[in-house]
N, CA, C and O atoms as a GROMACS GRO file, in nm:
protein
  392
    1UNK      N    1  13.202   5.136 -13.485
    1UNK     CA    2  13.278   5.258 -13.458
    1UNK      C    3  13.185   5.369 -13.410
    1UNK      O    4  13.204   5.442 -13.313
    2UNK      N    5  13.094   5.370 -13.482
    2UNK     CA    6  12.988   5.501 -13.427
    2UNK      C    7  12.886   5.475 -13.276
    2UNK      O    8  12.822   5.553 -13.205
    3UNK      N    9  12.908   5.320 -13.272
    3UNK     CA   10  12.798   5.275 -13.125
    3UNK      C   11  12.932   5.316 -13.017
    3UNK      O   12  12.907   5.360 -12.905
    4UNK      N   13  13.064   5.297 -13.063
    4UNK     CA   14  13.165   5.311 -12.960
    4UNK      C   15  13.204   5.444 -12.944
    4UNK      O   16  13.265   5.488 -12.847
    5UNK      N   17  13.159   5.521 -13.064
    5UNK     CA   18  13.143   5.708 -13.034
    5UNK      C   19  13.045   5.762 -12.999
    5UNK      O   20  13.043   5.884 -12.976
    6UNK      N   21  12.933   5.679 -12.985
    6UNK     CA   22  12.810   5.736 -12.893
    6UNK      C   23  12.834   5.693 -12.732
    6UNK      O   24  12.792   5.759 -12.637
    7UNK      N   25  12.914   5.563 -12.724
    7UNK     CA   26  12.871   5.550 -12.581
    7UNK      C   27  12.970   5.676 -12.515
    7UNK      O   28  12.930   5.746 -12.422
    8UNK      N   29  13.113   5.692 -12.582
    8UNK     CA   30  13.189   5.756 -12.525
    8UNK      C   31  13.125   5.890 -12.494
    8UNK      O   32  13.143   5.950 -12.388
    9UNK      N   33  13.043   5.938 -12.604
    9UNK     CA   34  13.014   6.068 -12.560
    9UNK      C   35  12.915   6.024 -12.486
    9UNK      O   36  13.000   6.027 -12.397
   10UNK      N   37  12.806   5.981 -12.426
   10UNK     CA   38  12.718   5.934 -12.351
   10UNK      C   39  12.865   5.977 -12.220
   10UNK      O   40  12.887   6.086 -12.169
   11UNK      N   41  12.935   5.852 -12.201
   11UNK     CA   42  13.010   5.883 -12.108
   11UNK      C   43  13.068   6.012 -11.979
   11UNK      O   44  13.063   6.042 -11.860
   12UNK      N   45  13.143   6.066 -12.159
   12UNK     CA   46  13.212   6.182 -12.102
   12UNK      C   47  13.082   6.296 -12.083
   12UNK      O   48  13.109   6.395 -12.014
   13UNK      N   49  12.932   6.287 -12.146
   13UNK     CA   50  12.855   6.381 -12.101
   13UNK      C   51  12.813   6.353 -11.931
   13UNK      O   52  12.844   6.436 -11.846
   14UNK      N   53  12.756   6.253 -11.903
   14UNK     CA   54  12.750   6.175 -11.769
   14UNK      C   55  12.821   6.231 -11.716
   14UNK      O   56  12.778   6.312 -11.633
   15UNK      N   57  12.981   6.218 -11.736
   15UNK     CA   58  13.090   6.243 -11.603
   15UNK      C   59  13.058   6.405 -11.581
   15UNK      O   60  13.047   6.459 -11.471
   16UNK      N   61  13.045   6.471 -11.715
   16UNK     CA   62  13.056   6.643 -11.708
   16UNK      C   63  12.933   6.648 -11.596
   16UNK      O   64  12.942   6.722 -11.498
   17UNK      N   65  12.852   6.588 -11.613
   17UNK     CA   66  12.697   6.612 -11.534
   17UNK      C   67  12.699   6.601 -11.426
   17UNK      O   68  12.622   6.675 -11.365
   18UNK      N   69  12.787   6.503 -11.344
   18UNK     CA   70  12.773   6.467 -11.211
   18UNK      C   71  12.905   6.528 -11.165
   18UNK      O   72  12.926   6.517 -11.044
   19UNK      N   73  13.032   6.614 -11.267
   19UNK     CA   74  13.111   6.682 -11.158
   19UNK      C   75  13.058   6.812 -11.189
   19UNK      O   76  13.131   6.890 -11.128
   20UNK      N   77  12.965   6.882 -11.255
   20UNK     CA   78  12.890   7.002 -11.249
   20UNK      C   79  12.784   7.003 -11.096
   20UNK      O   80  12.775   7.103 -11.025
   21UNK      N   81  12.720   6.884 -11.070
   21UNK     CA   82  12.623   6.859 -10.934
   21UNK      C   83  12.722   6.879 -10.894
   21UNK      O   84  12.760   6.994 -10.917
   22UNK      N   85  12.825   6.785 -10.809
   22UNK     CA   86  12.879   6.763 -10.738
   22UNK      C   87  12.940   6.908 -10.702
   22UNK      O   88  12.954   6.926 -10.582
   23UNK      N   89  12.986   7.031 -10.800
   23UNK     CA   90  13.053   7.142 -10.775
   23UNK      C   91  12.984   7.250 -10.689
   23UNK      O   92  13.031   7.321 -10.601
   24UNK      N   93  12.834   7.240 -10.751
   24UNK     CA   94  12.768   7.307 -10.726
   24UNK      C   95  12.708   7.290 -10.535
   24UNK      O   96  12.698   7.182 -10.477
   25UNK      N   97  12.688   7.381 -10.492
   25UNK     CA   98  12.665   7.370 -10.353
   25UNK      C   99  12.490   7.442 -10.303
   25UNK      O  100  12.445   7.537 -10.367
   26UNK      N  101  12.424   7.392 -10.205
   26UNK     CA  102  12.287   7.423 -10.178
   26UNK      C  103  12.328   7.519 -10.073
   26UNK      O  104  12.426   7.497 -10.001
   27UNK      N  105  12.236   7.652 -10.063
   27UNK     CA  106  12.276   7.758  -9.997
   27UNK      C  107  12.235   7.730  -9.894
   27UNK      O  108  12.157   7.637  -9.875
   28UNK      N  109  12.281   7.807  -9.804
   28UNK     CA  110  12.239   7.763  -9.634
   28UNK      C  111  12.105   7.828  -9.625
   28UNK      O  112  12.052   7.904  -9.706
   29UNK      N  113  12.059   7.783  -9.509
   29UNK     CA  114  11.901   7.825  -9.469
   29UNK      C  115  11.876   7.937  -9.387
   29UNK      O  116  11.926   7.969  -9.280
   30UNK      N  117  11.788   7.991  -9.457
   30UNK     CA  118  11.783   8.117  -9.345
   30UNK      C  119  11.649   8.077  -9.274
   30UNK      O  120  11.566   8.165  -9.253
   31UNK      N  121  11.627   7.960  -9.241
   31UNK     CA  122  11.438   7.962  -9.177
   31UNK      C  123  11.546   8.022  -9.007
   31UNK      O  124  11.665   8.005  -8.978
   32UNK      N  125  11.438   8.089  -8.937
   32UNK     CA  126  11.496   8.088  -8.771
   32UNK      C  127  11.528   7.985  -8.662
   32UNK      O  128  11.417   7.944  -8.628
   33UNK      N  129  11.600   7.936  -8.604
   33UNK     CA  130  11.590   7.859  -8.517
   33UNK      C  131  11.478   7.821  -8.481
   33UNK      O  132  11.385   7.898  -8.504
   34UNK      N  133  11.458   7.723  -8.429
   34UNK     CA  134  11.232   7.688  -8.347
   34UNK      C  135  11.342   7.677  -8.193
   34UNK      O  136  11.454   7.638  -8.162
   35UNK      N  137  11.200   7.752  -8.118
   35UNK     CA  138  11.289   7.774  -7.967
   35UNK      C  139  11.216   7.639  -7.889
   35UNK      O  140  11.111   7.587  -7.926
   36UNK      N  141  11.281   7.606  -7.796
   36UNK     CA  142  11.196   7.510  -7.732
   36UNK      C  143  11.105   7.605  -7.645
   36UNK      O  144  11.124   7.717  -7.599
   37UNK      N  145  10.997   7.516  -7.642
   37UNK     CA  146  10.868   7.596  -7.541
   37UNK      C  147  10.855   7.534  -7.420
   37UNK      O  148  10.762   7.569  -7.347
   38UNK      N  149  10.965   7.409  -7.368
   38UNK     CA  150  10.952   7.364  -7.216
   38UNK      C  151  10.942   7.480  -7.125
   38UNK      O  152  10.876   7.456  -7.024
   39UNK      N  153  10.984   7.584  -7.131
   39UNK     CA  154  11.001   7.695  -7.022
   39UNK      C  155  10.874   7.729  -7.019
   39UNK      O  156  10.828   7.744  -6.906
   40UNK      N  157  10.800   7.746  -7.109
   40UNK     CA  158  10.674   7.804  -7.112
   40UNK      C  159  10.585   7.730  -6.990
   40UNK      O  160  10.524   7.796  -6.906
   41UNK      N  161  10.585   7.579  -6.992
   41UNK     CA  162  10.482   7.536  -6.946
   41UNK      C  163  10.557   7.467  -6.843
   41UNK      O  164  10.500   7.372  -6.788
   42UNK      N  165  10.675   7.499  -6.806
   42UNK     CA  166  10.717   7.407  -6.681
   42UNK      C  167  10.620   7.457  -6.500
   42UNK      O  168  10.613   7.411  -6.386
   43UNK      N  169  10.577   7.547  -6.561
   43UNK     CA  170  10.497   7.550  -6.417
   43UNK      C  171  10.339   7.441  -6.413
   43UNK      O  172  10.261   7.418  -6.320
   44UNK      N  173  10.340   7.416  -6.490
   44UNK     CA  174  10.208   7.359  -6.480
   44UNK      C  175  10.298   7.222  -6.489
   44UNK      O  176  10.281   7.149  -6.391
   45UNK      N  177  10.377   7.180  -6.570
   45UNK     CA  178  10.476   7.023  -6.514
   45UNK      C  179  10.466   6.993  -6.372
   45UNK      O  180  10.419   6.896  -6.312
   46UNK      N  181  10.542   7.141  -6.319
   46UNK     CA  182  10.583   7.085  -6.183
   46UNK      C  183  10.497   7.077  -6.078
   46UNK      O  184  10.539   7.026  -5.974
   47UNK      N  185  10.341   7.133  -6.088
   47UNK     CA  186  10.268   7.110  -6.005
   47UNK      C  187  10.164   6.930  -6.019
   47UNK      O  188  10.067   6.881  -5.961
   48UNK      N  189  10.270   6.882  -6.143
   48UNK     CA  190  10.197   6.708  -6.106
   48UNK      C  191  10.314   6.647  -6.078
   48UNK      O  192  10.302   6.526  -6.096
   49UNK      N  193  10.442   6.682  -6.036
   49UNK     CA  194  10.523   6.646  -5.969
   49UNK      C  195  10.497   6.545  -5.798
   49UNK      O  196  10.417   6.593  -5.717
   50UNK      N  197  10.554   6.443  -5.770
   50UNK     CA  198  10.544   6.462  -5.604
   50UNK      C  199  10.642   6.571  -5.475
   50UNK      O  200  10.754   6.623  -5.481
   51UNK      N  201  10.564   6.569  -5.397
   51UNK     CA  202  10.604   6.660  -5.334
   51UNK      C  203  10.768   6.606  -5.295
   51UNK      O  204  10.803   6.488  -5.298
   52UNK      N  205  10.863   6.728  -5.257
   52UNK     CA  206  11.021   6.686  -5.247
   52UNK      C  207  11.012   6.584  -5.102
   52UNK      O  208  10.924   6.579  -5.016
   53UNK      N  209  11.114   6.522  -5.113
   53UNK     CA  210  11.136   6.424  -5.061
   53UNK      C  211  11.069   6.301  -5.063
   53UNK      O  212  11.100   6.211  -4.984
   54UNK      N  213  11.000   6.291  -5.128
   54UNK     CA  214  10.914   6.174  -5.193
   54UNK      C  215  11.008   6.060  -5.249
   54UNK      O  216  11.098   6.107  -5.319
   55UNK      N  217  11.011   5.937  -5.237
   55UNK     CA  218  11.096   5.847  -5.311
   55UNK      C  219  10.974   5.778  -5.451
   55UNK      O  220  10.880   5.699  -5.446
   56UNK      N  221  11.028   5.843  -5.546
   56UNK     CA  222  10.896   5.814  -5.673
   56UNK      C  223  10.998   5.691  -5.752
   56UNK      O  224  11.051   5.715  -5.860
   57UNK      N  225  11.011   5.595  -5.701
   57UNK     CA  226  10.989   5.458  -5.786
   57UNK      C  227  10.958   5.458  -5.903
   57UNK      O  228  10.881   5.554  -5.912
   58UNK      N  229  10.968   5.405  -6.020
   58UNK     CA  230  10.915   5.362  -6.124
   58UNK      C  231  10.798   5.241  -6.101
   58UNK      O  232  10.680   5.244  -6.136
   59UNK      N  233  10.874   5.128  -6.027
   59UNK     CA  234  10.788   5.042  -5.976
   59UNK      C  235  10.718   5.027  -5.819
   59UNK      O  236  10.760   4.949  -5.734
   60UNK      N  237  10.614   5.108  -5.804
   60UNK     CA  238  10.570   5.143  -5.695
   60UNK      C  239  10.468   4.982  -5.664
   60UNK      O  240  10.443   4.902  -5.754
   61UNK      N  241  10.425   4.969  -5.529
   61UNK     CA  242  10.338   4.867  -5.492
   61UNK      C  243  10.387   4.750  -5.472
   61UNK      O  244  10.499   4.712  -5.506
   62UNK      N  245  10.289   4.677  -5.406
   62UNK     CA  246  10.335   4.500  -5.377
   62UNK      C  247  10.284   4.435  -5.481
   62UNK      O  248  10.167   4.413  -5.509
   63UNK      N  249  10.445   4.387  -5.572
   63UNK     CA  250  10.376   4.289  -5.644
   63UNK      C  251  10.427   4.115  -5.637
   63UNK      O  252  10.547   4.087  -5.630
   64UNK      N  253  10.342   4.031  -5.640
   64UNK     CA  254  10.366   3.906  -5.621
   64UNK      C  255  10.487   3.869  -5.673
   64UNK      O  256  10.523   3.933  -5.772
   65UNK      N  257  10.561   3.782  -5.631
   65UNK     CA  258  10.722   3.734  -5.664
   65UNK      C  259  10.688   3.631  -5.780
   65UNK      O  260  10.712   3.637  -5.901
   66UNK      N  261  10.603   3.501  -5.676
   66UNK     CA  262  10.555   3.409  -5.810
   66UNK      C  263  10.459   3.464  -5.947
   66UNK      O  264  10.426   3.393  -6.042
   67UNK      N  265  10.438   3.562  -5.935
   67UNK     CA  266  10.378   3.601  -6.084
   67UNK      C  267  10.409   3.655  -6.119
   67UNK      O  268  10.355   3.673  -6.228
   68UNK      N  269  10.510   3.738  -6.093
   68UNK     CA  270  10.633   3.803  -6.181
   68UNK      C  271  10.730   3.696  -6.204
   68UNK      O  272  10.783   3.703  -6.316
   69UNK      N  273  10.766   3.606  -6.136
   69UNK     CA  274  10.875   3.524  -6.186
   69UNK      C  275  10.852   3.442  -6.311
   69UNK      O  276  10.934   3.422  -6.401
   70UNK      N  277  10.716   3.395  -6.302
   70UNK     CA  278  10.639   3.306  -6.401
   70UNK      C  279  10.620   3.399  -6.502
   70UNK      O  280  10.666   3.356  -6.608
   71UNK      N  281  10.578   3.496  -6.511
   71UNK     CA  282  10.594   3.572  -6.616
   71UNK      C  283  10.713   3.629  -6.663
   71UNK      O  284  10.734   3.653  -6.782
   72UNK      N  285  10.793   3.652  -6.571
   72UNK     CA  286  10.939   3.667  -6.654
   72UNK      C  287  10.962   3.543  -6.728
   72UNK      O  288  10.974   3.559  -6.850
   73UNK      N  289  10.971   3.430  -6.686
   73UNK     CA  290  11.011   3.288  -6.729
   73UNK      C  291  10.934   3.256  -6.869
   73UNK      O  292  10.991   3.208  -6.968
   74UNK      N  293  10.840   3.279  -6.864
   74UNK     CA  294  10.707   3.279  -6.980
   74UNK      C  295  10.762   3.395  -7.082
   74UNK      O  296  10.746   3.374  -7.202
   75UNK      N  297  10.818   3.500  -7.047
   75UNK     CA  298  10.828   3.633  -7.206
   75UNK      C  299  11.014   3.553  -7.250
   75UNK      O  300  11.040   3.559  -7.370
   76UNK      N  301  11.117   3.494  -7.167
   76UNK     CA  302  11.201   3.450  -7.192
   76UNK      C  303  11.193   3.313  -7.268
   76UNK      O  304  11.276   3.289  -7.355
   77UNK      N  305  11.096   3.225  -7.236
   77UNK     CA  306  11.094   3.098  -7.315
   77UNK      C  307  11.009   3.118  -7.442
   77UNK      O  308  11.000   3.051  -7.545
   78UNK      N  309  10.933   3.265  -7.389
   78UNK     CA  310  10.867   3.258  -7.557
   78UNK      C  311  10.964   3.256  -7.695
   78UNK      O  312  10.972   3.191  -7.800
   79UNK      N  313  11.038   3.376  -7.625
   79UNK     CA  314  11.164   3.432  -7.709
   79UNK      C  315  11.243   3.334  -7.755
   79UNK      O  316  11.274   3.330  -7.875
   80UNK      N  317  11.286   3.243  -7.668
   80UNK     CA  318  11.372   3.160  -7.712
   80UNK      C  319  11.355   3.022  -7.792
   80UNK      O  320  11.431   2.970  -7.874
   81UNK      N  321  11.249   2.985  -7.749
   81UNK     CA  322  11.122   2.893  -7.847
   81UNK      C  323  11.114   2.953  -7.961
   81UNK      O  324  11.186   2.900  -8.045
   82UNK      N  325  11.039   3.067  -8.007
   82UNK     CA  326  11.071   3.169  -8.124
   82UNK      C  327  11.158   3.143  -8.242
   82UNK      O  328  11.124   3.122  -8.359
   83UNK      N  329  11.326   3.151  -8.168
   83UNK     CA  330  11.424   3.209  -8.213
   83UNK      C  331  11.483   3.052  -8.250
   83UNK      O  332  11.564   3.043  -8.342
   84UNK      N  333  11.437   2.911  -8.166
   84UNK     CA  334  11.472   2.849  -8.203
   84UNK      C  335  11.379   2.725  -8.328
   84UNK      O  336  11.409   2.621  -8.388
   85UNK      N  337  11.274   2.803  -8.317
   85UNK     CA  338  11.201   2.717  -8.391
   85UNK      C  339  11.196   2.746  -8.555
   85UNK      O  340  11.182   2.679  -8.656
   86UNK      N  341  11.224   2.932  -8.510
   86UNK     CA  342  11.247   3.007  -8.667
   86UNK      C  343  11.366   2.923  -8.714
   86UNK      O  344  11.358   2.871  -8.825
   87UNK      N  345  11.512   2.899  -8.613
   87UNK     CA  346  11.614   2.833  -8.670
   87UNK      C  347  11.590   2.721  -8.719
   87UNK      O  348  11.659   2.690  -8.817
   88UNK      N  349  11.513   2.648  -8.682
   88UNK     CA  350  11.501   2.500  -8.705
   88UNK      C  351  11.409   2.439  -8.806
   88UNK      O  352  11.410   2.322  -8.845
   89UNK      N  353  11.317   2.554  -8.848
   89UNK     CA  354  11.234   2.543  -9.001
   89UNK      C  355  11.331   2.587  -9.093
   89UNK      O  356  11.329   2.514  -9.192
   90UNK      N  357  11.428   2.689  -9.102
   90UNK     CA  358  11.495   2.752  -9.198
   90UNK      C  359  11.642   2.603  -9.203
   90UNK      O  360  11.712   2.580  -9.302
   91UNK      N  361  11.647   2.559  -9.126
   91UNK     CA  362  11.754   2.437  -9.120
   91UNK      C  363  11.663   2.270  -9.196
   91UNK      O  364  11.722   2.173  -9.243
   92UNK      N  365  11.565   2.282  -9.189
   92UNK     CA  366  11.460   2.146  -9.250
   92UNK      C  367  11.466   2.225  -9.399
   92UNK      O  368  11.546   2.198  -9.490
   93UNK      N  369  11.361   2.329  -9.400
   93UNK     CA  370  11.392   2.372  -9.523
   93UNK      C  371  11.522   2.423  -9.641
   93UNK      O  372  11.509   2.441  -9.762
   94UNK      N  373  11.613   2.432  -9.580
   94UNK     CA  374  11.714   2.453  -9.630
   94UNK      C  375  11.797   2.306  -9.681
   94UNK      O  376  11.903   2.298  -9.742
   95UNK      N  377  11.739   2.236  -9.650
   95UNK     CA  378  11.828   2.079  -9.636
   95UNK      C  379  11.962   2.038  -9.553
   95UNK      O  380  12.037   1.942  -9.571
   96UNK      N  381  11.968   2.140  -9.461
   96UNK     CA  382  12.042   2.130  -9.350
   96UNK      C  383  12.011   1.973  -9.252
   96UNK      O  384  12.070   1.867  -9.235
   97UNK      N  385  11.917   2.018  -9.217
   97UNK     CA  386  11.848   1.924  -9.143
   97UNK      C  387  11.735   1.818  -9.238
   97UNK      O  388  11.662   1.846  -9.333
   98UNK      N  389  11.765   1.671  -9.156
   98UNK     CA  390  11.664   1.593  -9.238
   98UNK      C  391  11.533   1.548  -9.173
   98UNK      O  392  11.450   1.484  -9.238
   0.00000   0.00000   0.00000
Protein backbone atom coordinates (compact mmCIF):
# COMPACT_ATOMS: atom_id res chain seq x y z
CA UNK A 1 0.00 0.00 0.00
CA UNK A 2 2.68 2.57 0.80
CA UNK A 3 5.09 1.44 -2.46
CA UNK A 4 1.61 2.08 -4.40
CA UNK A 5 1.38 5.65 -2.50
CA UNK A 6 4.81 6.53 -3.32
CA UNK A 7 4.71 5.67 -6.90
CA UNK A 8 1.44 7.62 -7.24
CA UNK A 9 2.85 10.58 -5.76
CA UNK A 10 6.12 10.10 -7.75
CA UNK A 11 3.55 10.20 -10.57
CA UNK A 12 1.28 12.95 -10.02
CA UNK A 13 4.63 15.04 -8.97
CA UNK A 14 6.22 14.15 -12.59
CA UNK A 15 2.97 15.11 -14.40
CA UNK A 16 2.83 18.62 -12.18
CA UNK A 17 6.60 19.05 -13.45
CA UNK A 18 6.33 18.61 -17.03
CA UNK A 19 2.84 20.63 -17.34
CA UNK A 20 4.64 23.52 -15.25
CA UNK A 21 7.76 23.26 -18.30
CA UNK A 22 5.53 22.81 -20.78
CA UNK A 23 3.42 26.20 -19.54
CA UNK A 24 6.14 28.08 -19.14
CA UNK A 25 7.50 29.86 -22.35
CA UNK A 26 11.39 31.11 -23.35
CA UNK A 27 11.38 34.85 -24.06
CA UNK A 28 12.14 36.02 -27.43
CA UNK A 29 15.61 37.30 -28.37
CA UNK A 30 16.65 40.52 -28.52
CA UNK A 31 20.39 39.75 -30.12
CA UNK A 32 20.14 42.15 -33.67
CA UNK A 33 19.69 40.69 -36.87
CA UNK A 34 23.58 39.78 -38.51
CA UNK A 35 23.35 41.72 -41.93
CA UNK A 36 24.77 39.97 -44.81
CA UNK A 37 28.14 41.55 -45.93
CA UNK A 38 27.88 40.29 -49.81
CA UNK A 39 27.29 44.00 -50.72
CA UNK A 40 30.33 44.94 -49.13
CA UNK A 41 32.66 43.00 -51.24
CA UNK A 42 30.74 42.45 -54.43
CA UNK A 43 33.08 44.73 -56.22
CA UNK A 44 36.05 42.89 -55.81
CA UNK A 45 33.66 39.44 -56.83
CA UNK A 46 32.91 40.97 -59.92
CA UNK A 47 36.19 41.92 -61.12
CA UNK A 48 37.16 37.84 -61.26
CA UNK A 49 34.14 37.49 -63.16
CA UNK A 50 34.50 36.83 -67.18
CA UNK A 51 34.02 39.50 -69.23
CA UNK A 52 29.95 39.79 -70.53
CA UNK A 53 29.26 37.80 -73.22
CA UNK A 54 31.55 35.14 -72.41
CA UNK A 55 29.91 31.57 -72.50
CA UNK A 56 31.53 30.27 -68.90
CA UNK A 57 30.82 26.49 -69.01
CA UNK A 58 31.27 24.58 -66.00
CA UNK A 59 32.98 22.06 -68.17
CA UNK A 60 35.35 23.99 -70.25
CA UNK A 61 38.12 22.11 -72.68
CA UNK A 62 38.61 18.98 -74.85
CA UNK A 63 38.12 16.13 -73.00
CA UNK A 64 38.58 12.56 -74.33
CA UNK A 65 35.18 10.61 -74.90
CA UNK A 66 36.96 7.16 -74.26
CA UNK A 67 38.24 8.26 -70.86
CA UNK A 68 35.43 9.74 -69.68
CA UNK A 69 33.29 6.94 -70.78
CA UNK A 70 35.59 4.34 -69.08
CA UNK A 71 35.55 6.24 -66.20
CA UNK A 72 32.01 6.84 -66.01
CA UNK A 73 31.57 2.97 -66.51
CA UNK A 74 34.31 2.29 -63.76
CA UNK A 75 32.54 4.90 -60.74
CA UNK A 76 29.03 3.00 -61.91
CA UNK A 77 30.28 -0.66 -61.64
CA UNK A 78 32.11 0.24 -58.58
CA UNK A 79 28.85 1.28 -57.01
CA UNK A 80 27.04 -1.44 -58.06
CA UNK A 81 29.61 -4.25 -57.24
CA UNK A 82 29.56 -2.44 -53.74
CA UNK A 83 25.94 -2.52 -53.24
CA UNK A 84 25.80 -5.94 -54.46
CA UNK A 85 28.40 -7.62 -52.72
CA UNK A 86 27.38 -5.72 -49.31
CA UNK A 87 23.90 -7.59 -50.28
CA UNK A 88 25.29 -10.80 -50.78
CA UNK A 89 27.58 -11.14 -47.50
CA UNK A 90 24.58 -9.90 -45.36
CA UNK A 91 22.39 -12.80 -47.37
CA UNK A 92 25.43 -15.81 -46.61
CA UNK A 93 25.59 -14.44 -43.27
CA UNK A 94 22.22 -14.18 -42.44
CA UNK A 95 21.43 -17.81 -43.64
CA UNK A 96 19.57 -16.58 -46.48
CA UNK A 97 21.91 -17.80 -48.79
CA UNK A 98 23.93 -21.14 -48.63
Amino acid sequence: STATQNNSTTMISALRTSAVRAATRRPMSTATPKMHKAKDTWGELSKTRPPPGHDHTVFEGPYSTPVIAAFTIGILSTGYGMMYFGMRHQQYKQGYWK
